[in-house]
VMD Tcl script that builds the backbone (N, CA, C; Angstrom):
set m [mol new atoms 471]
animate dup $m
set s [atomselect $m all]
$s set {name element resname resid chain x y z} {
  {N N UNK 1 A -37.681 -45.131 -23.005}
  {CA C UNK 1 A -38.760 -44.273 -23.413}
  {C C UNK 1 A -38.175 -42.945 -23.906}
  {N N UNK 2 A -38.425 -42.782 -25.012}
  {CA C UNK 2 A -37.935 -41.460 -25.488}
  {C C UNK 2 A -38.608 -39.633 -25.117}
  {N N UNK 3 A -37.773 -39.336 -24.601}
  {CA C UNK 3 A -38.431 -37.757 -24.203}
  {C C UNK 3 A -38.292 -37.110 -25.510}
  {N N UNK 4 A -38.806 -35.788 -24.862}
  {CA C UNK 4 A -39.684 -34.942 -26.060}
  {C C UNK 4 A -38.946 -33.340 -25.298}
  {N N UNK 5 A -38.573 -32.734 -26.450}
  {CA C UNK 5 A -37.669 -31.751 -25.598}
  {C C UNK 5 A -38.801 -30.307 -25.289}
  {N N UNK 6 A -38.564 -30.054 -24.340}
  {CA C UNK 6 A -39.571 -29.020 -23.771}
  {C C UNK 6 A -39.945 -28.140 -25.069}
  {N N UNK 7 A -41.162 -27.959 -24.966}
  {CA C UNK 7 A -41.591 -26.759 -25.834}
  {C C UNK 7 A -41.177 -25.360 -25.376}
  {N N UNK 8 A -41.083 -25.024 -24.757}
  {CA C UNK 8 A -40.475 -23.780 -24.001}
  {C C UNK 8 A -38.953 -23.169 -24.273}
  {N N UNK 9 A -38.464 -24.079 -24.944}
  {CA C UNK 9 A -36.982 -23.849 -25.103}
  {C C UNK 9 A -36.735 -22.975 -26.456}
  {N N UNK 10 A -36.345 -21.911 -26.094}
  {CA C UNK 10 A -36.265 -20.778 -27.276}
  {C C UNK 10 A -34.594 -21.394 -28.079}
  {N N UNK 11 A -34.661 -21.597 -29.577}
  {CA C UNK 11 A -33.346 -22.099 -30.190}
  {C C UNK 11 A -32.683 -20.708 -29.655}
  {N N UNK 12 A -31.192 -21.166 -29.811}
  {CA C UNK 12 A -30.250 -19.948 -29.941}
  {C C UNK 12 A -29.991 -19.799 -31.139}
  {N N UNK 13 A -30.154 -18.490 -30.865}
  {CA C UNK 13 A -29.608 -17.948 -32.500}
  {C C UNK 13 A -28.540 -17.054 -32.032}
  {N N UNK 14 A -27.369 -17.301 -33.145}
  {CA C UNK 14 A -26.068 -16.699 -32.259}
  {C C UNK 14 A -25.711 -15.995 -34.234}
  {N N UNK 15 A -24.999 -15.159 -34.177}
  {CA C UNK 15 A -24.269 -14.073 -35.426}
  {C C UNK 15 A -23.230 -15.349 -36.264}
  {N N UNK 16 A -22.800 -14.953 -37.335}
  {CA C UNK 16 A -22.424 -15.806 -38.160}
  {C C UNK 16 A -20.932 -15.536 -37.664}
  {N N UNK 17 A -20.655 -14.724 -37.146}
  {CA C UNK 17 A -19.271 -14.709 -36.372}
  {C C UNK 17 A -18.832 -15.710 -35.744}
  {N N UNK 18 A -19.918 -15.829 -34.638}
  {CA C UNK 18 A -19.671 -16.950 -33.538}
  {C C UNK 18 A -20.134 -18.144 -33.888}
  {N N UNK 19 A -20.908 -18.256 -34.861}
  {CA C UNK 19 A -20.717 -19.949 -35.331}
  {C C UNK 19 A -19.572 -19.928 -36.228}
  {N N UNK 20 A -18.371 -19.074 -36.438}
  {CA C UNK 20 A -17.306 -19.264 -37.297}
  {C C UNK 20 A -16.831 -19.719 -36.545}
  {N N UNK 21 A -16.566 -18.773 -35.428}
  {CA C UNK 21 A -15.057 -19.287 -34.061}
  {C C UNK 21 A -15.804 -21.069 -33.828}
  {N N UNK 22 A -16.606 -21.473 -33.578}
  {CA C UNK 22 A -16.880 -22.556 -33.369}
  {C C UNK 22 A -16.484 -23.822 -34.512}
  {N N UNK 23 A -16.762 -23.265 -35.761}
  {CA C UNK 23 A -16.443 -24.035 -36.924}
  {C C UNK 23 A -14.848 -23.869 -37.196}
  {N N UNK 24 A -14.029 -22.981 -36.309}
  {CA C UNK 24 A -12.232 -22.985 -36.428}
  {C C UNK 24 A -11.850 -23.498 -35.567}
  {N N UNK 25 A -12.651 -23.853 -34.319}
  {CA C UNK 25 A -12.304 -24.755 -33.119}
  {C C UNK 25 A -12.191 -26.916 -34.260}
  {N N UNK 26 A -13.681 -26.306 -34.622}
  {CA C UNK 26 A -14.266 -27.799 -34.939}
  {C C UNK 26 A -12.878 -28.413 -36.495}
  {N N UNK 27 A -12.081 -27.286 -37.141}
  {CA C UNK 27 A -11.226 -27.844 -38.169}
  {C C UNK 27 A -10.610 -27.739 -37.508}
  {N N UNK 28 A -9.651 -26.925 -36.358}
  {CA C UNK 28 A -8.167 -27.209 -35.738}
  {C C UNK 28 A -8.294 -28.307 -35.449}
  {N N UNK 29 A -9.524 -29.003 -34.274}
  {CA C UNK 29 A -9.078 -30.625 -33.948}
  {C C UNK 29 A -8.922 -31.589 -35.523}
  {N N UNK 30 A -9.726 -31.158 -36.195}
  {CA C UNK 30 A -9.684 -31.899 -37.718}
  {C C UNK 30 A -7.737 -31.742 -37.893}
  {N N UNK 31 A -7.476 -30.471 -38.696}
  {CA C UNK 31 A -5.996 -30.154 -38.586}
  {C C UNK 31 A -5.244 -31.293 -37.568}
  {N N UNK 32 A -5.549 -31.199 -36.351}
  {CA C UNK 32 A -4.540 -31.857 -35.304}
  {C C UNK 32 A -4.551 -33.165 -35.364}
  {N N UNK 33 A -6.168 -33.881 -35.860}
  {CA C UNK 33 A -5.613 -35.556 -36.029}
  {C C UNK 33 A -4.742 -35.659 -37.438}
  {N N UNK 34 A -5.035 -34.825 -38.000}
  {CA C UNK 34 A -4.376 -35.076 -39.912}
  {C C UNK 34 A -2.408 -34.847 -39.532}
  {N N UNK 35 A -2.591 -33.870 -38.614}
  {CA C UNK 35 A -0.988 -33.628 -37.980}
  {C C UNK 35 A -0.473 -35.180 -37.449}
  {N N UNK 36 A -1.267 -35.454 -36.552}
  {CA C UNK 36 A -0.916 -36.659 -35.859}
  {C C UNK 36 A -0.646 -38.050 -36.474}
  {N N UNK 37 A -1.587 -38.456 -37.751}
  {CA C UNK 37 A -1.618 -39.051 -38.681}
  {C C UNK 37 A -0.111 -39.328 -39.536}
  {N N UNK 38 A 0.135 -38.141 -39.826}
  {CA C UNK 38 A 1.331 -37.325 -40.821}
  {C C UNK 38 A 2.576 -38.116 -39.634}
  {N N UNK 39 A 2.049 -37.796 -38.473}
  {CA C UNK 39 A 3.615 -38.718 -37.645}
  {C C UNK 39 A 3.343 -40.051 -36.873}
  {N N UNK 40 A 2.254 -40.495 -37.125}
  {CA C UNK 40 A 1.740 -41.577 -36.945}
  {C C UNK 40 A 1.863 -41.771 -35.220}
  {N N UNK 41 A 1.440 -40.901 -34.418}
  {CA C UNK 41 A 0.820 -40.626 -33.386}
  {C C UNK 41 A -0.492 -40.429 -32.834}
  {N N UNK 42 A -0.870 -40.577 -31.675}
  {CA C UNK 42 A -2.465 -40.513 -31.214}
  {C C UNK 42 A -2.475 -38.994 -31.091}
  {N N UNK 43 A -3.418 -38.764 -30.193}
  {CA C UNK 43 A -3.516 -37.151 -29.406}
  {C C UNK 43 A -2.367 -36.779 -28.472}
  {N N UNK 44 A -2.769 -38.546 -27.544}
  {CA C UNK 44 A -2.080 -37.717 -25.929}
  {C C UNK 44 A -0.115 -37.379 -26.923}
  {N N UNK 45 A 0.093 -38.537 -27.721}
  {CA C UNK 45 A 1.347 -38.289 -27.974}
  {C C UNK 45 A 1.705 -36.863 -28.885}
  {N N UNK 46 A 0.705 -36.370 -29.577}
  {CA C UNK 46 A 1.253 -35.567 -30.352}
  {C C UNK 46 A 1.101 -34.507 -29.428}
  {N N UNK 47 A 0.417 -34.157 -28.504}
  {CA C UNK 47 A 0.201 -33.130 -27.288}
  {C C UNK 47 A 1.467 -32.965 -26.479}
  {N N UNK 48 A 2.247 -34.399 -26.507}
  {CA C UNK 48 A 3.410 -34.596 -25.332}
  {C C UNK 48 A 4.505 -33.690 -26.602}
  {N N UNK 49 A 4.348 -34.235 -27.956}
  {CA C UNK 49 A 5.365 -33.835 -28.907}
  {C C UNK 49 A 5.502 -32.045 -28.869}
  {N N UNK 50 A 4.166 -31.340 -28.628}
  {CA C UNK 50 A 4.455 -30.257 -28.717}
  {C C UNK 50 A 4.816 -29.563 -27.517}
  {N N UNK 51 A 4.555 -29.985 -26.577}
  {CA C UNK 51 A 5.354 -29.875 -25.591}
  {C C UNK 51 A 6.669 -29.513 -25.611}
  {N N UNK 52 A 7.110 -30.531 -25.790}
  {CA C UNK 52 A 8.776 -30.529 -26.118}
  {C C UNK 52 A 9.282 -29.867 -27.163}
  {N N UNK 53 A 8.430 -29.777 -28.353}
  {CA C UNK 53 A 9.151 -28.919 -29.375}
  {C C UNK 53 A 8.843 -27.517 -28.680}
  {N N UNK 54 A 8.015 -26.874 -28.417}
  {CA C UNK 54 A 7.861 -25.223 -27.787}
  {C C UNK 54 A 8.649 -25.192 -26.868}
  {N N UNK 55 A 8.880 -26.445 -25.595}
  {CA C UNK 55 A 9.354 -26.362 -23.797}
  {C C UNK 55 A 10.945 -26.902 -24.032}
  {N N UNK 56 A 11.291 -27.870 -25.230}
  {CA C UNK 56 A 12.567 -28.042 -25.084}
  {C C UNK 56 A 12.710 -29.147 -24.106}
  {N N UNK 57 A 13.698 -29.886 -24.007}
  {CA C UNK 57 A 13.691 -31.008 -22.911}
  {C C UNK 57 A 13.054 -31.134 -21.698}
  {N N UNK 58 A 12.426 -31.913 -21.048}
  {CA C UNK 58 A 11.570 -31.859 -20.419}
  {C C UNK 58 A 11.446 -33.405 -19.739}
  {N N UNK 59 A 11.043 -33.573 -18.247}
  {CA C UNK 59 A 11.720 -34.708 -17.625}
  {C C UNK 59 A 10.090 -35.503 -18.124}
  {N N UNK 60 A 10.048 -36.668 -17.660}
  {CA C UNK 60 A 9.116 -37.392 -17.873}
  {C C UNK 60 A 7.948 -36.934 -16.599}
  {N N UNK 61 A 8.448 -36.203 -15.387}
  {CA C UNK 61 A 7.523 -36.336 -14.717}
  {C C UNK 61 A 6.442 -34.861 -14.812}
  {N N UNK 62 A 7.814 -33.832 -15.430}
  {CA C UNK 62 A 6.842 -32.645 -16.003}
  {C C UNK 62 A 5.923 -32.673 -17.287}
  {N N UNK 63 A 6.830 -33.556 -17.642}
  {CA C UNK 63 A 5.852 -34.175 -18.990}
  {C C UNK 63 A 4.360 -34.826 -18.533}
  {N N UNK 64 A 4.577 -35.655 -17.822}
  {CA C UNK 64 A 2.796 -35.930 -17.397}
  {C C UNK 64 A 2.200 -34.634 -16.917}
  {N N UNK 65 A 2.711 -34.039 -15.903}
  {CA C UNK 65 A 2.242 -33.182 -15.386}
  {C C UNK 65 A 1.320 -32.458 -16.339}
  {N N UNK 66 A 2.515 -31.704 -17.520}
  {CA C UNK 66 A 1.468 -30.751 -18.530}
  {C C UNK 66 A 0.507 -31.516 -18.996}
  {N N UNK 67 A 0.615 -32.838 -19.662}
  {CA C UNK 67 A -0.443 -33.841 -20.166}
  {C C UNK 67 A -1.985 -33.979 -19.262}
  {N N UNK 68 A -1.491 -34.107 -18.025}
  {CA C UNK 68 A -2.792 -34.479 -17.002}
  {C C UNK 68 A -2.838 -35.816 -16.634}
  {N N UNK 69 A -1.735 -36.335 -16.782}
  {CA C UNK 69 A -1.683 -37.937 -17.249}
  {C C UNK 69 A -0.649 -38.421 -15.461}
  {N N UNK 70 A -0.811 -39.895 -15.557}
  {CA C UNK 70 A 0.150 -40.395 -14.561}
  {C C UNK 70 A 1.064 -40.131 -15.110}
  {N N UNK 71 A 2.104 -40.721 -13.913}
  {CA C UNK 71 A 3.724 -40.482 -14.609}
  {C C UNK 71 A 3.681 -42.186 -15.461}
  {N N UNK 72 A 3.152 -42.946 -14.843}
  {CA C UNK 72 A 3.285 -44.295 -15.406}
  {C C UNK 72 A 2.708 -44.060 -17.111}
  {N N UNK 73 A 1.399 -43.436 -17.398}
  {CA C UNK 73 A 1.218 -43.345 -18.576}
  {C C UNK 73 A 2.636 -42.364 -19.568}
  {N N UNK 74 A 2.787 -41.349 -18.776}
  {CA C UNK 74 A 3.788 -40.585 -19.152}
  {C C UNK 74 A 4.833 -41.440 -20.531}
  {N N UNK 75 A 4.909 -42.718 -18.949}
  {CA C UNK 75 A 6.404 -43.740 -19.150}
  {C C UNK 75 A 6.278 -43.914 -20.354}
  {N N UNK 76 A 4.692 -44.537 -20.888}
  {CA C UNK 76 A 3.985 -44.970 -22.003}
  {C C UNK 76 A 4.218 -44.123 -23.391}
  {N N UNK 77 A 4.117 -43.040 -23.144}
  {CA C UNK 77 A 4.088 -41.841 -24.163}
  {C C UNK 77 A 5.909 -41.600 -25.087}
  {N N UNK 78 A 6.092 -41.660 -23.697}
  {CA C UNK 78 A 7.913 -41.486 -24.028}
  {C C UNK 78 A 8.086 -42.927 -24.606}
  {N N UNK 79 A 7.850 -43.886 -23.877}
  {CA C UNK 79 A 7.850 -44.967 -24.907}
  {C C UNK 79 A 7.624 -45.345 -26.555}
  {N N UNK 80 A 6.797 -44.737 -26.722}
  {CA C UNK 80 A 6.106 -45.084 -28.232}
  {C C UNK 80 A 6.484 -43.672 -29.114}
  {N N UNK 81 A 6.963 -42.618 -27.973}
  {CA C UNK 81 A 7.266 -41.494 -29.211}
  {C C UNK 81 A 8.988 -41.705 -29.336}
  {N N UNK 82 A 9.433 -42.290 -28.765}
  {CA C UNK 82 A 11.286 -43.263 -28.917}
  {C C UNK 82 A 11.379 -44.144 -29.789}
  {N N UNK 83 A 10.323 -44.948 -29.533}
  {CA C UNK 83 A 10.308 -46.300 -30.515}
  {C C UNK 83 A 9.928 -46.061 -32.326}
  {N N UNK 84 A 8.949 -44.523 -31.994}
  {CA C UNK 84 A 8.867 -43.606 -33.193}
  {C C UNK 84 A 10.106 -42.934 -33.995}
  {N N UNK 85 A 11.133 -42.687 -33.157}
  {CA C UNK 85 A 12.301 -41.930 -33.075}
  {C C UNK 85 A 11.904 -40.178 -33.528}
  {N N UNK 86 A 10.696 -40.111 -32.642}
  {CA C UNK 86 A 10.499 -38.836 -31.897}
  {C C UNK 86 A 10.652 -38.118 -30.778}
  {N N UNK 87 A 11.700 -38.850 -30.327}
  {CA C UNK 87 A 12.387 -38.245 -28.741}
  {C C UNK 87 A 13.402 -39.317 -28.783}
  {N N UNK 88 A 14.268 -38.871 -27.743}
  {CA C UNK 88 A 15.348 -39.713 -26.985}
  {C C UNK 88 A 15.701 -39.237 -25.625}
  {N N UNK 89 A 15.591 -40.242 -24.986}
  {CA C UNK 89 A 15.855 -40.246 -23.268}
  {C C UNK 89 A 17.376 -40.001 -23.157}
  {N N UNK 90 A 17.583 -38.891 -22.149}
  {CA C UNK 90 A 18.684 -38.229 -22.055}
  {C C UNK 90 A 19.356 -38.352 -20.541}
  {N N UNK 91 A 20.346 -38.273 -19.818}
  {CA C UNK 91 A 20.592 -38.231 -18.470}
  {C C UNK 91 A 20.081 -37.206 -18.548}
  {N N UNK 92 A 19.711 -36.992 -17.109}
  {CA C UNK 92 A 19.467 -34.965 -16.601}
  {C C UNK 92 A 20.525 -34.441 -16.725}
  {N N UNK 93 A 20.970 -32.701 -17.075}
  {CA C UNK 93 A 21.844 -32.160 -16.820}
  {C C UNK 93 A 22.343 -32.409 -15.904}
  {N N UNK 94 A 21.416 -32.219 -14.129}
  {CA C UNK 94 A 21.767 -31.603 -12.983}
  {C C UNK 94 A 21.471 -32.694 -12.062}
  {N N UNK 95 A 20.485 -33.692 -12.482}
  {CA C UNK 95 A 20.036 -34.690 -11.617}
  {C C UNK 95 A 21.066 -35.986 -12.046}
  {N N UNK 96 A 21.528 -36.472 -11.334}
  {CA C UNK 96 A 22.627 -37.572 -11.968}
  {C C UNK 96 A 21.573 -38.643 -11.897}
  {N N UNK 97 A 20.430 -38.869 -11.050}
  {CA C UNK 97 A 19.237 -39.698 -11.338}
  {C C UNK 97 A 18.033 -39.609 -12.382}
  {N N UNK 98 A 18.385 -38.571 -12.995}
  {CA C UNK 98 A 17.121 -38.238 -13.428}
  {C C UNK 98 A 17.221 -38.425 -14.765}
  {N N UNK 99 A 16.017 -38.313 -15.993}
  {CA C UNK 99 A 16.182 -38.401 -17.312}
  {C C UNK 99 A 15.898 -37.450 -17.928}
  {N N UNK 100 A 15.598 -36.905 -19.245}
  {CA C UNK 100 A 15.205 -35.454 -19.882}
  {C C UNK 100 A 14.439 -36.403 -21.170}
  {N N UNK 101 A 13.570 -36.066 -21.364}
  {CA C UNK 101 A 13.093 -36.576 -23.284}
  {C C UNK 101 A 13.188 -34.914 -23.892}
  {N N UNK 102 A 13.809 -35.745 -24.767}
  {CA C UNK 102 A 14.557 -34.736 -25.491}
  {C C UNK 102 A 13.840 -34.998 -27.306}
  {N N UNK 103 A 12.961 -33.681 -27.658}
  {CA C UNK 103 A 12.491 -33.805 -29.040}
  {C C UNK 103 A 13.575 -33.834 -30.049}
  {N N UNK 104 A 13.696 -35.153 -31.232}
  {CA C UNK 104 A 14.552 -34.872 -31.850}
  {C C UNK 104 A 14.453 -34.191 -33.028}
  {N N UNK 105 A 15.360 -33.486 -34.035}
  {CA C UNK 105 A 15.619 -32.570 -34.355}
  {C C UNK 105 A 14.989 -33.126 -36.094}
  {N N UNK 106 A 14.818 -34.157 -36.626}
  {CA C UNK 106 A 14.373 -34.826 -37.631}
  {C C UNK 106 A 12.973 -34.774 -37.270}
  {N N UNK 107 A 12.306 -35.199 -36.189}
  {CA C UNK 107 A 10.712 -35.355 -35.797}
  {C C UNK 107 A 10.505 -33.582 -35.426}
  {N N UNK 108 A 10.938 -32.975 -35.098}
  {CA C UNK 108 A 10.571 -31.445 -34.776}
  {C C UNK 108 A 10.511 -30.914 -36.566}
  {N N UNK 109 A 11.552 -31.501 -37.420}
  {CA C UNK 109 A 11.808 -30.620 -38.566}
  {C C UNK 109 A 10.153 -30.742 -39.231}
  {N N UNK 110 A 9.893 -32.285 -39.483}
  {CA C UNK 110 A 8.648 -33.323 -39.830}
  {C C UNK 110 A 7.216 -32.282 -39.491}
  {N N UNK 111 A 7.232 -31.882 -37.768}
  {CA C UNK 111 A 5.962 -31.498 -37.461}
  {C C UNK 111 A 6.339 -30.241 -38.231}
  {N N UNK 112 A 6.830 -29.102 -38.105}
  {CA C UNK 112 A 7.069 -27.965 -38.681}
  {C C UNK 112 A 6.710 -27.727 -40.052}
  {N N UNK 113 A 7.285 -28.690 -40.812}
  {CA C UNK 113 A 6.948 -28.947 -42.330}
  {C C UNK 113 A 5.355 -29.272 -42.382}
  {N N UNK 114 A 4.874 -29.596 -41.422}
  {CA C UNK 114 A 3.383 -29.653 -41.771}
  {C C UNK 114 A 2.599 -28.554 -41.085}
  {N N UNK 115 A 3.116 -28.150 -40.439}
  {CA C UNK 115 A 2.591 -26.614 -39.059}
  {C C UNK 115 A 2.744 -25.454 -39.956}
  {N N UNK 116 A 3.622 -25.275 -40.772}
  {CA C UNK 116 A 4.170 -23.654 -41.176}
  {C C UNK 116 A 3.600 -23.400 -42.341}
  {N N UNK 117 A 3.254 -23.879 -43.110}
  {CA C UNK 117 A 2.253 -23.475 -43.799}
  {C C UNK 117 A 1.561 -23.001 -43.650}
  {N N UNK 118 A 0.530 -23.955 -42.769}
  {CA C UNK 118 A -0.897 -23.187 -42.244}
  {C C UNK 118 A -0.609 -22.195 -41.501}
  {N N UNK 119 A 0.009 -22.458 -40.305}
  {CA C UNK 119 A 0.256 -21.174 -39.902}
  {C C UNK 119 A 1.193 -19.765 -40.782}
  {N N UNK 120 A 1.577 -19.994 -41.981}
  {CA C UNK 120 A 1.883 -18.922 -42.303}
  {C C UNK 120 A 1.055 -18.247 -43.301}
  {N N UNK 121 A -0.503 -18.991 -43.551}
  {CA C UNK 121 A -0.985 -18.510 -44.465}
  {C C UNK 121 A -2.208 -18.326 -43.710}
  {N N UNK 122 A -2.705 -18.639 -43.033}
  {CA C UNK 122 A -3.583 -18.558 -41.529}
  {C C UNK 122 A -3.273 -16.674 -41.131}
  {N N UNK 123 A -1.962 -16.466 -40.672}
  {CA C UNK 123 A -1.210 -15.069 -40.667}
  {C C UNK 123 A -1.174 -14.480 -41.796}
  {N N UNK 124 A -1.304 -14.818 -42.919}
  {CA C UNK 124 A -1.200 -13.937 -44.018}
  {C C UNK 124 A -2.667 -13.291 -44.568}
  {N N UNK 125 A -3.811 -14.157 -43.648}
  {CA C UNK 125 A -5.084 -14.018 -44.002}
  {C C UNK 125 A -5.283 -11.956 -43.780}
  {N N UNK 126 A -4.579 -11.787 -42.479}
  {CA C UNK 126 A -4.641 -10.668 -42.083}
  {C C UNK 126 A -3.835 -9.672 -43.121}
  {N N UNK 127 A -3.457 -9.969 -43.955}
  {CA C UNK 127 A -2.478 -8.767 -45.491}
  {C C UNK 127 A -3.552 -8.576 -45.693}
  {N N UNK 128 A -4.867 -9.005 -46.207}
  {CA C UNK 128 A -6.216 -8.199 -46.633}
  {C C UNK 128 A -6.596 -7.402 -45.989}
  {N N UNK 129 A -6.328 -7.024 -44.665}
  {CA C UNK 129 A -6.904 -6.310 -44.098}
  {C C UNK 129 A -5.806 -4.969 -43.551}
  {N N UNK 130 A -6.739 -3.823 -43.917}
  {CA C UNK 130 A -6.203 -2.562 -43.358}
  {C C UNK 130 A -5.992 -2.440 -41.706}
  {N N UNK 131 A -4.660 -1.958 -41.305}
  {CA C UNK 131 A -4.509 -1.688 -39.840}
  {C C UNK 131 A -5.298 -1.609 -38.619}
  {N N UNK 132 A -6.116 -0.774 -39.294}
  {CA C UNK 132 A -7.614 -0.512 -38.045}
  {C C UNK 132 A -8.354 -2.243 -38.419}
  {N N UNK 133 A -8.743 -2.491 -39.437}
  {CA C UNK 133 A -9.436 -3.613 -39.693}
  {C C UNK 133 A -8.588 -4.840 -38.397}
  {N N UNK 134 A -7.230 -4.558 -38.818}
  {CA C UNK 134 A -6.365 -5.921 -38.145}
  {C C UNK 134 A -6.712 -5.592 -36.572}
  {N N UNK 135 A -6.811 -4.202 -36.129}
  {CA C UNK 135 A -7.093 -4.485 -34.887}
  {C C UNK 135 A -8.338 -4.460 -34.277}
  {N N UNK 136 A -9.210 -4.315 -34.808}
  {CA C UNK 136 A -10.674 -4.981 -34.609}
  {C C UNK 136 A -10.596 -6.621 -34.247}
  {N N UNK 137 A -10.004 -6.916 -35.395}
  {CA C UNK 137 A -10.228 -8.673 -35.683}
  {C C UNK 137 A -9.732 -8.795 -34.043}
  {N N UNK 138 A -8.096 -8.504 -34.276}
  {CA C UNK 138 A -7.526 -9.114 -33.168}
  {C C UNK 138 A -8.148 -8.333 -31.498}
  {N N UNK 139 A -8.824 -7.537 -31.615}
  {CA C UNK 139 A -9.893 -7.001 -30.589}
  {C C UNK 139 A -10.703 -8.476 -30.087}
  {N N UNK 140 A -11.709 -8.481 -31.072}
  {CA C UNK 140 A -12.414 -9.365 -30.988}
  {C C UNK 140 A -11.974 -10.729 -30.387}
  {N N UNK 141 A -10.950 -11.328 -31.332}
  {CA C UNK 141 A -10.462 -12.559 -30.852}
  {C C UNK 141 A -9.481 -12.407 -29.060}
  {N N UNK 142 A -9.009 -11.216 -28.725}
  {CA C UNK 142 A -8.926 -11.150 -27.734}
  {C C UNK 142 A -10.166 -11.768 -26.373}
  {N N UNK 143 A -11.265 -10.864 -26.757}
  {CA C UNK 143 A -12.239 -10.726 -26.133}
  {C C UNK 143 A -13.032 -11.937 -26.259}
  {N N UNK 144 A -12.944 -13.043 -26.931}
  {CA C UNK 144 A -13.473 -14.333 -27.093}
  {C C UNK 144 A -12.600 -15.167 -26.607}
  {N N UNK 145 A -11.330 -14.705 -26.249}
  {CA C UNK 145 A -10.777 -15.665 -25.277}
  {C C UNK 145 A -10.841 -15.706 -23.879}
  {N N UNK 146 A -11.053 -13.720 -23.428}
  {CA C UNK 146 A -11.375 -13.457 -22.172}
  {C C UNK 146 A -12.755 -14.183 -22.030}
  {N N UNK 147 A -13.673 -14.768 -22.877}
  {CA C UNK 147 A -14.977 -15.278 -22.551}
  {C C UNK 147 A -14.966 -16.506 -22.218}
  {N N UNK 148 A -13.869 -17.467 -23.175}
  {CA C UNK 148 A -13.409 -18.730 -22.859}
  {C C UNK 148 A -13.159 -18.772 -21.604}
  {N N UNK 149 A -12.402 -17.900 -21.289}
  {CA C UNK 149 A -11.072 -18.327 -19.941}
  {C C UNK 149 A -12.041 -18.460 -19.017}
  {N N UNK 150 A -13.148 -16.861 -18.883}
  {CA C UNK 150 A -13.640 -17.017 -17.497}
  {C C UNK 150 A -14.805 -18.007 -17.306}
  {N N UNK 151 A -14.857 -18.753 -17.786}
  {CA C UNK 151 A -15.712 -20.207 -17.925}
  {C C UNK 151 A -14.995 -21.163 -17.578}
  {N N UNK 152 A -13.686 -21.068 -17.095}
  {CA C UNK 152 A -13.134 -22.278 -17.130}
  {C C UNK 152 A -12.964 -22.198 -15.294}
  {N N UNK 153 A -13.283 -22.732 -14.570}
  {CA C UNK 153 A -12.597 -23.232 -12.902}
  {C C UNK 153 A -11.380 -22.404 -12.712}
  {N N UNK 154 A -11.391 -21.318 -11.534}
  {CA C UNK 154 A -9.505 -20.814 -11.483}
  {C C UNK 154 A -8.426 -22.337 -11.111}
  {N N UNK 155 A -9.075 -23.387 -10.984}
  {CA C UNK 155 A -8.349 -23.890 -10.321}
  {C C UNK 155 A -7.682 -24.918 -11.933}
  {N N UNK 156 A -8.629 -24.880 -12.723}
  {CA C UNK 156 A -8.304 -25.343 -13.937}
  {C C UNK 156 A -6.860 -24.382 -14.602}
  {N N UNK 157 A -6.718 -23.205 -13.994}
  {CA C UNK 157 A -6.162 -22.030 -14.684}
  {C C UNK 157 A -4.208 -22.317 -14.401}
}
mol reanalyze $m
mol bondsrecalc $m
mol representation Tube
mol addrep $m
């Protein structure tokens, strides 16, 4: 049986600002599958990939960890981003038991070549704008993250 949404419910009407930040949320995930695509990866893997390109070697079990994932899926991830020849399993430095996935230096060059662009023309958006202007913007976008954050669980944090 289909409901009928309360009459009482006032629409939101929100500034053309804040339906922007929402519409740069809604193209980054766009951006991030077209990234993922480009290396012929899912999410969880291209999530594990940046990992390692920002964190640098990284064991399989910290690797789930940041993911949210088991270590068994982990196993999975490192699996298919090897068989990609987007990592390679390394001994540990320090652990004579242990392993490191290690981003390789051809798959890091790959994501970059598709990352630096945008991000350098994303950053260049701000050359239009005068000093005081730049720190408004970046005011603002500060203060829309302090709004994000405190919405989120400390325990999420």
């Amino acid at each position: 049986m289909p409901t009928t949404p309360p009459t009482d419910v006032v629409p939101l009407r929100v500034r053309r600002a804040t339906e922007l930040v929402r519409e740069v949320y809604e193209v980054s995930q766009d951006f991030e599958s077209h990234v993922g695509r480009q290396l012929a990866v899912n999410r969880t893997d291209l999530s594990a990939m940046e990992h390692l390109i920002q964190s640098g070697p990284l064991s399989p079990t910290e690797l789930a960890r940041r993911l949210e994932i088991s270590t068994a899926a982990a196993t999975t991830v490192v699996d298919r981003l090897t068989a990609l020849g987007h990592t390679t399993r390394m001994h540990h430095p320090t652990d004579r038991r242990g392993v490191i996935v290690v981003p390789s230096t051809s798959s890091t060059a790959r994501a970059m070549a598709i990352l630096m662009p945008m991000i350098r023309s994303v950053d260049g958006v701000l050359d239009d704008f005068d000093e005081h202007d730049q720190s408004i913007i970046t005011s603002y976008l500060e203060r829309v993250l302090e709004v994000y954050r405190a919405q989120i669980p400390s325990e999420a944090n």
